[in-house]
N, C-alpha and C positions, 0 to 999 in steps of 0.2 A: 436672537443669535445673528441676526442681518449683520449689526452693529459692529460683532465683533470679527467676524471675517477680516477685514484688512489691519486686526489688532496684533503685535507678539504673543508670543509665547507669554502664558503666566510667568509669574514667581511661583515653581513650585514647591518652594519653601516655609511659604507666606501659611499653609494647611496641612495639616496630616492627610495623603491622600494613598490612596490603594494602588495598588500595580497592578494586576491584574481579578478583572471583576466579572463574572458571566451571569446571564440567566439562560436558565434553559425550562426549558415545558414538560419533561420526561429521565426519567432513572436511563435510558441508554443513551440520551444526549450527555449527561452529566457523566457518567462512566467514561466515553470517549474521550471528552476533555479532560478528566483525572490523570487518565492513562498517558495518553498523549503528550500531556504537560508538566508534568508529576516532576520528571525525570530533571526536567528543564526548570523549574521554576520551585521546586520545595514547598515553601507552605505559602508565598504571597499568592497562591489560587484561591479566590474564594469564588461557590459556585450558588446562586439560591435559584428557586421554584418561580416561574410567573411569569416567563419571557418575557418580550420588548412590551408588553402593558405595565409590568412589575418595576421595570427598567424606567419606564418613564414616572412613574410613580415616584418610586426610591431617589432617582436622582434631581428631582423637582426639590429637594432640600438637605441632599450632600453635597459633598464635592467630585466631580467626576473625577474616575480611575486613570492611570496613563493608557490605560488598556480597557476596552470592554468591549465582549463578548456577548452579541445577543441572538435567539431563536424566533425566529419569526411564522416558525409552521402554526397551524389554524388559523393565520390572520387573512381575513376575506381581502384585506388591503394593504400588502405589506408593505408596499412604496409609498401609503398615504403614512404610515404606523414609521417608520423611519425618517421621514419628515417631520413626525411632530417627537421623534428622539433627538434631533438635531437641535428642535428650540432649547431643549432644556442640558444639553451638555457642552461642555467647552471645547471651542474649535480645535484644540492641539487634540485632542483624543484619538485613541487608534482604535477604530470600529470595525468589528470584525464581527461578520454574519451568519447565521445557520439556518436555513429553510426548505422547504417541498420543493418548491421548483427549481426545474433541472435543465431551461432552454436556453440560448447564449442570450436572447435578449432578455433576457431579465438579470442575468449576469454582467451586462453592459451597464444597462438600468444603475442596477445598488453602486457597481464602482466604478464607473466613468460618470457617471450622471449623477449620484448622490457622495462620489468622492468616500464610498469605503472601503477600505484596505481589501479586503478577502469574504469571497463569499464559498461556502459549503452546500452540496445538495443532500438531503438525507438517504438514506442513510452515512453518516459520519464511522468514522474508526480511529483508532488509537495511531494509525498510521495517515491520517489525510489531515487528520488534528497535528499531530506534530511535527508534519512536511511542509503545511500550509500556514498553519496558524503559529507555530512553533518561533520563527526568525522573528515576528511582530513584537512576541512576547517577550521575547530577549532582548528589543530595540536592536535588533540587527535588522540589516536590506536581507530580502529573501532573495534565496539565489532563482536562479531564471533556467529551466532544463533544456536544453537546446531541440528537442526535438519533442513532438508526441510518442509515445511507442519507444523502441530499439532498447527494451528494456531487458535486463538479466535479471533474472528471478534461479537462484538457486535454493535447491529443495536437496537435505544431506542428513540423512536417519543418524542420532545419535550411536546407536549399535545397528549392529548387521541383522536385518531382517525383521526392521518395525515398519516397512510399508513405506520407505522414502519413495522408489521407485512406482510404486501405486499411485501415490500421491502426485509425483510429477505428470506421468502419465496421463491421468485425469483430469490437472490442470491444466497441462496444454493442449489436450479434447477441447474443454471447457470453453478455453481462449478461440483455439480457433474455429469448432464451428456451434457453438452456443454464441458466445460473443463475437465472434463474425471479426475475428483480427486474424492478421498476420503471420503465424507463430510456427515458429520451430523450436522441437524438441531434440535438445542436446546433451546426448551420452558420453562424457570424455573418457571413460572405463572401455577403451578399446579391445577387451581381451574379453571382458566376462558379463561386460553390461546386458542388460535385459528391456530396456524399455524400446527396442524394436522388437523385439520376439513377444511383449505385449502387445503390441498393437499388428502383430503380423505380416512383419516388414524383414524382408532381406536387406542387411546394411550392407555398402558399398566400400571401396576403401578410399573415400574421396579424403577421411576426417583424418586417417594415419597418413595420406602427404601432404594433407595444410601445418599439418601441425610438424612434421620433418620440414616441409620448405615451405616457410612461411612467405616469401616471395612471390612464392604462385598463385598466394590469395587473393582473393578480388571478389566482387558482389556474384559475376558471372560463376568462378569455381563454385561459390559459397552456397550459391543455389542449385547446382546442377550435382552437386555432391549428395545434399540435403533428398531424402527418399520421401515422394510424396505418398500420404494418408487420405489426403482432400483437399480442395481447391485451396485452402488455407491453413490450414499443419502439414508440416512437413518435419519428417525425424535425421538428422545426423547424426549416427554411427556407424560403429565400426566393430568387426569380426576377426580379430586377427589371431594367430597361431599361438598356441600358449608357446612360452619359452620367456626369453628377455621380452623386458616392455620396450615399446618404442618409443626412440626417442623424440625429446620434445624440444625446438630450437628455441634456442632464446626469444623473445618478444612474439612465437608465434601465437599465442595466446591472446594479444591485445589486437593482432593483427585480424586473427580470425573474427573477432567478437566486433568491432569494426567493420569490416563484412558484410554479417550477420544485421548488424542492426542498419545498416542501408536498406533490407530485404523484409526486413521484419519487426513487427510492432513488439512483438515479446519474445524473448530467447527463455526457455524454462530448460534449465539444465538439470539433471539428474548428478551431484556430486557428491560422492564417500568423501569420508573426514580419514585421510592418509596421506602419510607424507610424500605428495608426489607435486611436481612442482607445477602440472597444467591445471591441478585441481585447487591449490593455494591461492593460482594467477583467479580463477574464477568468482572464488570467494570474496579476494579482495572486489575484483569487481561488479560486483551484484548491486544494482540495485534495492535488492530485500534477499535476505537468505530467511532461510523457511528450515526449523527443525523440526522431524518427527519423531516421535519419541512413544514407547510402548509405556504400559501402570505399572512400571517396575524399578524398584532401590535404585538397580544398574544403570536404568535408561534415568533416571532423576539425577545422578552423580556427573552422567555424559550429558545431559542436557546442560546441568549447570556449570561443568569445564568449557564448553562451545557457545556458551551465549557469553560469557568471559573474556574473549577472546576480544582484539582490536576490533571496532567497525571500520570495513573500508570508508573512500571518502565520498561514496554519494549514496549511504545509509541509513535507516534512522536509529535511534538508540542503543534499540536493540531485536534482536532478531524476530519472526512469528514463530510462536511454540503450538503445534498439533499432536494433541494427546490423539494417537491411536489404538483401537482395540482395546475399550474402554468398556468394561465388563467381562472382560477375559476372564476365565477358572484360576482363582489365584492372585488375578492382578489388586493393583490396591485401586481406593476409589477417589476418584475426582478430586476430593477435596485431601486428601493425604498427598495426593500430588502436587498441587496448587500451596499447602500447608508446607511440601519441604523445597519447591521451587521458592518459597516467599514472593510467589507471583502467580496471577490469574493463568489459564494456557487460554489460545486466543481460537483455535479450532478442537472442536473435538468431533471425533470419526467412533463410533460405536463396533465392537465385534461383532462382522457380520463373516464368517468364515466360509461359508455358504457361494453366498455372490458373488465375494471377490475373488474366489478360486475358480468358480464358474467362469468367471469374465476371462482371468488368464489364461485358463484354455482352451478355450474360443478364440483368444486373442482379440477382445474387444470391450473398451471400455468398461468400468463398474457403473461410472456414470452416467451411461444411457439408459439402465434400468431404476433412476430414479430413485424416492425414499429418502433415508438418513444420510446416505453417503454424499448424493449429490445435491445436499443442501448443507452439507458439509464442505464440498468443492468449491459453489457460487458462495458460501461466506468466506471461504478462502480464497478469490479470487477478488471480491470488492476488499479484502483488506490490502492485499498485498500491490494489488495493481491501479488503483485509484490513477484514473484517467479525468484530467481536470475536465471542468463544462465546457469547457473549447472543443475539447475532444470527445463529447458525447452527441451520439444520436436520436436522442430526443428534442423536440423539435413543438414542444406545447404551448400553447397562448397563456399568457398569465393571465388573463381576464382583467388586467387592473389599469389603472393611469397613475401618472406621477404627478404627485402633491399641486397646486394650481396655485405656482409663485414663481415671480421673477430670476432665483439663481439657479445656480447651475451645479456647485458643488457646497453639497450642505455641510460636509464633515469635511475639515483642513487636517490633516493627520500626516504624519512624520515618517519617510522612508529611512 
C-alpha cells in the first residue's frame, strides 16, 4: 500500500464495488449499525461476522468498499491489526472504527496517526452510529458541534400520565450526580409542572420573567433562577397562579436556551405535546427528543403521530421511543408494541408501581434505589447523550504500540 499513497483516486468504474461494508464481532454491534444506518442508507448496508481478521481476509481478494466499517474489540493489538488492514485496502477508503477502548490517546492513534475517519468506544447505539458514522456514509463532511455538553434533551409522554416526568427527572439525577455533568432540569409547564415537587424543590419565579423579558437573560439570571438539587443539578421552574398562562415573548425561548447551555453540559427539559408556543420553540431545538409511551392502542397511535413529526435541525432521524410500564394489568406486550410501531422501542422501563410512587413522595429519585429502573435510565442516557472520547473521563493505557513502519497515515480517505 506504501506505493500507492501518492496515487489518485481509482476509476471507480473500472469494478462493481460496495458502498458500504462492516464487520462486526457481535449481534449488538450489528443491530446498532442496522439501526443507525438503515434509515440512511437502504439496502447498500451489508454487515457480516469476524471483525478486522474477517475484514482483512475478505478483502485480500475483493475490491474494497467506498465505505468500511470494522470492530476491533478482542484484538490484543488493534493498532498492529489496522495496519495490516491498510496493506490490503485501497487508499481512497473511508475507514470507520469500533472498539473497547475508550482513552483520548488511542483515539488520536486510529485517526490522526492511522488517518481513519471515526472511531466508536463500546458500547455503540443507534444514535452515536448515525451522529458519527452516518455523514461518512452518505459521502457528506460531518458537521463539527461547537461545544461539549449545552445539550437539550427533551423528554414529552405521548399521552398524559405515562411517566415523561419520571423519566426526565431521573435523567437529569442521572446526569448530574452519577455522571458528574452539568445539568439542569427544565419544566417549561409553569402553572402545573411537577418535576420540582419530585425532587422537593420550591420553584422560584426566575423561569416566568425570562421568558416575559427575554432581555434580562444572561448566564448570571440563568443560574441564579435555576434551584439547586446538588452541586451539579439544578431544576428551573416555575409555580405560578392558575388563571391565563403567561405570556412568552418572541425569541425568548432561544434566548434562555442560550444561557442555559453557557452553564450547562445538559438541559433535560420536561415538555407536553400542546400547542403552546415555548414548548414547540423546544422541540425544535433539542438535540434528541425522547418519547414515553405506556403498552397501550392509545399511546402506540400518539407515539406514531410525534415521531412523524419534522426533526429539528441538529436531530437525528428520529426520535428515542421508551416503552413504560411494561407488564401493566391489561397492557399489551413488547412485541405487539414494537409489531404496530414497525419499529424496535429503544428503552424499556418495567411496571414497578411500588417504587416509583414511593420515590415521589419522598420526593427522591426512583433511581437511587437501583434494579430495573436505573438500568433503564443509564441505557437511556448513553443512548441519548453520547459524549464523544474527547469528552470522556476515562483515561486507560491501551497496552499496545503502533505497527513498526515508516508512515504516518495508512488510510488516505475522502472528507
Amino acid at each position: 500500500m506504501d506505493g500507492a499513497l501518492g496515487a489518485g483516486s481509482p476509476d471507480l468504474r473500472a469494478v462493481e464495488r460496495q458502498d458500504v461494508l462492516a464487520f462486526v464481532t457481535d449481534a449488538a454491534v450489528e443491530s446498532a449499525l442496522r439501526d443507525g444506518l438503515s434509515e440512511l442508507l437502504d439496502q447498500s448496508l451489508e454487515v457480516r461476522r469476524g471483525g478486522i481478521r474477517a475484514a482483512i481476509t475478505a478483502l485480500q481478494r475483493a475490491p474494497s468498499p467506498r465505505v468500511l466499517v470494522v470492530d476491533v474489540s478482542g484484538e490484543e493489538q488493534p493498532l498492529t491489526a489496522l495496519g495490516k488492514l491498510s496493506d490490503v485496502v485501497e487508499p481512497y477508503v473511508v475507514v470507520l472504527v469500533i472498539g473497547e477502548l475508550s482513552d483520548l490517546d488511542f483515539y488520536r492513534a486510529v485517526t490522526r496517526g492511522l488517518g481513519v475517519a471515526e472511531y466508536l468506544a463500546r458500547p455503540v447505539t443507534r444514535d452515536t452510529v448515525a451522529r458519527h458514522f452516518g455523514p461518512f456514509a452518505l459521502g457528506e463532511a460531518p458537521t463539527v458541534e461547537g461545544v461539549l455538553g449545552g445539550r437539550l434533551l427533551t423528554v414529552t409522554g405521548v399521552r398524559g400520565g405515562v411517566g415523561a416526568t419520571t423519566v426526565a427527572v431521573n435523567l437529569a439525577w442521572h446526569f448530574g450526580l452519577v455522571a458528574h455533568r452539568h445539568t439542569v432540569l427544565l419544566d417549561p409547564n409553569v402553572q402545573t409542572g411537577t418535576a420540582a415537587f419530585m425532587l422537593n424543590i420550591q420553584p422560584g419565579s426566575g423561569l416566568r420573567i425570562a421568558l416575559e423579558v427575554p432581555e434580562r437573560i444572561d448566564a448570571l439570571l440563568a443560574e441564579r433562577a435555576a434551584q439547586p438539587v446538588a452541586d451539579r443539578l439544578h431544576v428551573l421552574a416555575a409555580e405560578e397562579k392558575l388563571g391565563p398562562s403567561p405570556a412568552c415573548a418572541p425569541g425568548a425561548s432561544a434566548q434562555l436556551l442560550d444561557a442555559l447551555r453557557r452553564r450547562y453540559n445538559f438541559i433535560v427539559a420536561d415538555v407536553p405535546f400542546a400547542p403552546v408556543a415555548v414548548y414547540r420553540d423546544l422541540l425544535d431545538a433539542a438535540y434528541q427528543r425522547i418519547l414515553v409511551m405506556e403498552p397501550s392502542l392509545a399511546a402506540v397511535r400518539d407515539t406514531l403521530r410525534l415521531s412523524a413529526l419534522p426533526s429539528g435541525p441538529s436531530q437525528t432521524r428520529r426520535p428515542v421511543v421508551v416503552l413504560n410500564r411494561l407488564g401493566r394489568p391489561g397492557g399489551l406486550t413488547r412485541r405487539q408494541v414494537e409489531d404496530a410501531l414497525q419499529l424496535k422501542v429503544d428503552i424499556v422501563i418495567p411496571e414497578l408501581p411500588r417504587q416509583l410512587s414511593t420515590a415521589a413522595t419522598l420526593g427522591k429519585p426512583a433511581v437511587t434505589r437501583g434494579g430495573a429502573f436505573r438500568t433503564a435510565i443509564t441505557d437511556l442516557a448513553r443512548q441519548v447523550a453520547f459524549t464523544h472520547l474527547l469528552d470522556s473521563g476515562a483515561n486507560q493505557s491501551t497496552g499496545d504500540t503502533a505497527p513498526a513502519r515508516s508512515r504516518w497515515h495508512l488510510f488516505r480517505w475522502r472528507r
